[in-house]
Legacy VTK file of the C-alpha trace (Angstrom):
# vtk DataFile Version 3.0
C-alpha trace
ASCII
DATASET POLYDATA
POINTS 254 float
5.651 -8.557 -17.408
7.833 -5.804 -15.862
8.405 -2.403 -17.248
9.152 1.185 -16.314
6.611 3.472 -15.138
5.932 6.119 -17.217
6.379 10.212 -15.651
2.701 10.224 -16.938
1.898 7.076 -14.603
3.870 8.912 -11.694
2.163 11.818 -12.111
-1.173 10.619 -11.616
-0.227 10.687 -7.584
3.386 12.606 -7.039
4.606 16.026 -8.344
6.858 16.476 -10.636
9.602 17.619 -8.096
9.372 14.851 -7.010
9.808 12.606 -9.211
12.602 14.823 -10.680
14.787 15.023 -7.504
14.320 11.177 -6.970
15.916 10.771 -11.096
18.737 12.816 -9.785
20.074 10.762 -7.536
21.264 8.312 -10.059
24.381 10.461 -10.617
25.081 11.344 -6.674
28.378 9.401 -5.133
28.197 7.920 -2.011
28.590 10.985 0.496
25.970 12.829 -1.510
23.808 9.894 -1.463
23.921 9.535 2.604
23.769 13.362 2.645
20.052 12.880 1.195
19.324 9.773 2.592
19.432 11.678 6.082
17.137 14.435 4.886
14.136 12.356 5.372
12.459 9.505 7.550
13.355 6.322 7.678
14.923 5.560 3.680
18.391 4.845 1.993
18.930 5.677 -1.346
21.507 4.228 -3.794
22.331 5.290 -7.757
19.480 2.877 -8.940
16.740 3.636 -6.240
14.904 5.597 -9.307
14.846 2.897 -12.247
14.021 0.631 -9.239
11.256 2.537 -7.737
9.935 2.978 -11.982
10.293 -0.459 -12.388
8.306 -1.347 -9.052
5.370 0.835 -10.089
4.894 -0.213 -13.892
5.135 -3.984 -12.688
2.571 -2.902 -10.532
0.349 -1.359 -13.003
1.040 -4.398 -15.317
-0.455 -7.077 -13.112
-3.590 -4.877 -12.622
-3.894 -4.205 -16.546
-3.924 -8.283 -16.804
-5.909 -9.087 -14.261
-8.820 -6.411 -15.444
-8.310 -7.524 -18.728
-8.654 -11.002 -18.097
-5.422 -12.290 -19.348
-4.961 -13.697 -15.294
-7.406 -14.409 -12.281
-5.171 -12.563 -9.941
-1.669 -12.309 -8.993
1.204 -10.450 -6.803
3.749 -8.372 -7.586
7.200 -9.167 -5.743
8.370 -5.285 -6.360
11.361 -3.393 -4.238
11.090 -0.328 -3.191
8.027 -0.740 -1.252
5.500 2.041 -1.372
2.722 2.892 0.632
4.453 5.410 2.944
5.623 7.175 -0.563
3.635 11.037 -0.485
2.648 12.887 -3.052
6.383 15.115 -3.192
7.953 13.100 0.047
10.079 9.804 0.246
9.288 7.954 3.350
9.620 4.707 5.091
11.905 3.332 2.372
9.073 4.039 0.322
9.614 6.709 -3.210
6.823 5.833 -5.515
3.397 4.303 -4.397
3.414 0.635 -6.485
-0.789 1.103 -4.921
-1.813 4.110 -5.371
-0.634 4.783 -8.579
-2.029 1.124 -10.212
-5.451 2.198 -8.097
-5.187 5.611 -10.250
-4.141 3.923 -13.540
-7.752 1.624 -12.916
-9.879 4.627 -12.120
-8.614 6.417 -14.884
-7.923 4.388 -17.629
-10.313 1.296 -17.235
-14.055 0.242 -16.707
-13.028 -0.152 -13.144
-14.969 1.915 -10.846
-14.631 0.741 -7.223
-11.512 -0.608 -5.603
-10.621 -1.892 -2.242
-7.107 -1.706 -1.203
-6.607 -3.957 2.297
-2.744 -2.914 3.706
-2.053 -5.498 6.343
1.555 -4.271 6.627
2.168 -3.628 10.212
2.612 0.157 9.651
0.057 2.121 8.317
0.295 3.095 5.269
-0.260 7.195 5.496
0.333 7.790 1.696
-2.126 5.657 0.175
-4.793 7.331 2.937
-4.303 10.977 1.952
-3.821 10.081 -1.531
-7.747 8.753 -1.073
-8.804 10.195 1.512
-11.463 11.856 -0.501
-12.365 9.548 -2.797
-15.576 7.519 -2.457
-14.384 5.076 -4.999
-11.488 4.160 -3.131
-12.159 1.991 0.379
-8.757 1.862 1.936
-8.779 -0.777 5.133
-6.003 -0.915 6.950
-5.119 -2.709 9.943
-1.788 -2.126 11.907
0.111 -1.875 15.025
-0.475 1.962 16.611
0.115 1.500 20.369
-1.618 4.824 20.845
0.433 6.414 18.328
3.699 5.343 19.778
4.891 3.064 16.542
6.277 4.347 13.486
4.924 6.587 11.696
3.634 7.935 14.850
1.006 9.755 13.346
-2.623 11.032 14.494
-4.695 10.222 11.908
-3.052 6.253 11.887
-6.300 6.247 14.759
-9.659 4.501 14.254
-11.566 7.785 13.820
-9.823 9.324 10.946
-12.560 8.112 8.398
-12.322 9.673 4.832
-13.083 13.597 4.609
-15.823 15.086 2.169
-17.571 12.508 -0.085
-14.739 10.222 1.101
-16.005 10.181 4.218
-16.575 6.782 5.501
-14.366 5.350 2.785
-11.345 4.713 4.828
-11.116 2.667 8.038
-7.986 2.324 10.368
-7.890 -0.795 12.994
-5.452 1.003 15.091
-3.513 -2.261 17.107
-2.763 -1.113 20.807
-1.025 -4.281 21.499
1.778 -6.420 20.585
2.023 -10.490 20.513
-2.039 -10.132 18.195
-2.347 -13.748 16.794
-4.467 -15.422 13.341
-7.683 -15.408 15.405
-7.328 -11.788 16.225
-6.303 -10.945 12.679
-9.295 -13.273 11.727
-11.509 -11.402 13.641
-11.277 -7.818 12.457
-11.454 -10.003 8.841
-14.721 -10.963 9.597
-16.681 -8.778 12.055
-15.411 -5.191 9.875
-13.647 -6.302 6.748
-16.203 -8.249 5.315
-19.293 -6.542 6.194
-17.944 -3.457 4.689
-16.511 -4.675 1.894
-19.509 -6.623 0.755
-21.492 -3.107 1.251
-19.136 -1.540 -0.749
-18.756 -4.233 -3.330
-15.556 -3.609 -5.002
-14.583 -4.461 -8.763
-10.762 -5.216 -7.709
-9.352 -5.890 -4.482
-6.017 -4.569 -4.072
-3.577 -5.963 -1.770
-0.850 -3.559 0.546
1.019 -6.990 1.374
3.224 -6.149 3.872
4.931 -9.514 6.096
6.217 -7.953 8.865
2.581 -8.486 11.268
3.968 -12.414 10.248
5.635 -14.432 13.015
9.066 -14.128 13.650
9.162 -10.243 12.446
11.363 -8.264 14.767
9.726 -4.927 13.938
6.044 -6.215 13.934
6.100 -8.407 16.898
3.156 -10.233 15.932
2.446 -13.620 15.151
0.620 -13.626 12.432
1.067 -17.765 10.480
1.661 -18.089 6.581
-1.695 -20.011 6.502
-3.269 -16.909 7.980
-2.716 -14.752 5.377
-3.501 -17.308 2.903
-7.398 -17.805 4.787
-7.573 -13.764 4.708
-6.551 -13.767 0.935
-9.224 -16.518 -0.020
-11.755 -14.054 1.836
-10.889 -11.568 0.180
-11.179 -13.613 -3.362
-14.961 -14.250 -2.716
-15.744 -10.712 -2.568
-14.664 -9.469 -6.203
-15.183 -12.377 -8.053
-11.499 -13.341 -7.548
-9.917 -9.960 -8.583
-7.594 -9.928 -5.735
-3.773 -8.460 -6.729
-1.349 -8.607 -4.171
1.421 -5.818 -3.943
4.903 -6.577 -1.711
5.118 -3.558 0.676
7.163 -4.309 3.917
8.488 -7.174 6.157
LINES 1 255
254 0 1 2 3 4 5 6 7 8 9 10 11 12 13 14 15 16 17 18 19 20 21 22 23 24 25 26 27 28 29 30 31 32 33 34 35 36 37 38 39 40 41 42 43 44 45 46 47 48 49 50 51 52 53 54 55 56 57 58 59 60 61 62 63 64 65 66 67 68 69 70 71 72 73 74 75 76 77 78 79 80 81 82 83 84 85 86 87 88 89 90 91 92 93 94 95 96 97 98 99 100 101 102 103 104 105 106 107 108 109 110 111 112 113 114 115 116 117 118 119 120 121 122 123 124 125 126 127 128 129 130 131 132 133 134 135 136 137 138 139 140 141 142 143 144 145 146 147 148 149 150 151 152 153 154 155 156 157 158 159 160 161 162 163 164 165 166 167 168 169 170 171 172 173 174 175 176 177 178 179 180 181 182 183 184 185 186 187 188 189 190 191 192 193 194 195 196 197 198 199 200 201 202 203 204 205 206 207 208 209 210 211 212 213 214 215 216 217 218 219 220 221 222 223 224 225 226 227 228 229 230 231 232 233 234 235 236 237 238 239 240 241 242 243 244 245 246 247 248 249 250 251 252 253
């Protein structure tokens, strides 16, 4: 069932100035609106961005919270705004709360749960949900997206294969930078099977989480990859035999 985050929830991975500014907006008009729209990379925001975004995350948490408690198998969350480009005090990528890293957090922190995979096969990588782990050992973040030597959005450094984790994260989080447009299922398949798996059945999480972004699918005018329904579907029953079927899938991009 949906509900609203709480500022506790939200807390667990923004600041509070954050958070706070984001609440504002709900009484800005239009000008105002575009004014702060403008003030940051790549997002729009509107008068109900923030129940939206609180909404978004505490569906998010929700479908973990059943799945962990065996009410479900697994399950996805179809949640607007998206939110792994969503720092810890900066809106980004039409992202303002992260849906993943704060339902990672809630697990870690509230439940038996002790290791989680998160696999973001979004075509952009998804920066927040890597620094907001980046040092955690019980987090393995995988995350496979188009880079083109760090000309593709969010143009960042450590989007490259040998940012790895930092401290007694190290190791814990692998990028599978894609240099090249046009990458089809038995490319995607590939990187699935010769790094995914291996790692992920070292690391032998309790709960896969899913960044499930579409727009690496076919047809995706941003992604230009072509990437098949059935694809993702193969990747997700992978993923299923890993964690005894604990796989939750959360709508990010595309």
């Amino acid at each position: 069932s949906s509900r609203q985050a709480t500022k506790e929830e939200l807390l667990s991975k923004h600041t509070v100035e954050h958070i706070d500014l984001l609440e504002s907006t709900e009484h800005y008009n239009d000008e105002k609106l575009e004014k702060f729209s403008s003030r940051y990379d790549s997002i729009y925001v509107h008068n109900l961005t923030y129940r939206q975004s609180l909404l978004a995350a505490g569906s998010s948490i929700e479908l973990v919270k059943a799945v962990v408690d065996g009410r479900i198998q697994n399950g996805m969350a179809f949640v607007r705004p998206p939110g792994h480009h969503a720092m810890e005090s900066e809106y980004s990528g039409y992202c303002f709360i992260n849906n993943v890293a704060i339902a990672t957090q809630y697990l870690l922190d509230k439940t038996a749960i002790q290791k989680i995979l998160i696999v973001d096969w979004d075509i952009h990588h998804g920066q927040a949900t890597q620094q907001m782990f980046y040092e955690d050992p019980r987090v393995l973040y995988f995350s496979i997206h188009r880079y083109e030597h760090g000309q593709f959005w969010p143009n960042l450094r450590e989007s490259d294969f040998d940012h790895v984790g930092n401290g007694s994260g190290t190791g814990f989080n692998v990028n599978v930078p894609l240099n090249d447009t046009g990458m089809k299922n038995e490319d995607y398949m590939a990187i699935i099977h010769y790094l995914l798996i291996p790692l992920a059945t070292e690391f032998s999480p309790d709960l896969i989480i899913v960044s499930s972004g579409y727009d690496s699918a076919i047809g995706d005018p941003k992604g230009e990859m072509l990437v098949t329904p059935a694809c993702y579907a193969h990747i997700t029953q992978k993923l299923m035999s890993l964690s005894c079927g604990r796989v939750v899938a959360i709508l990010e991009g595309g």
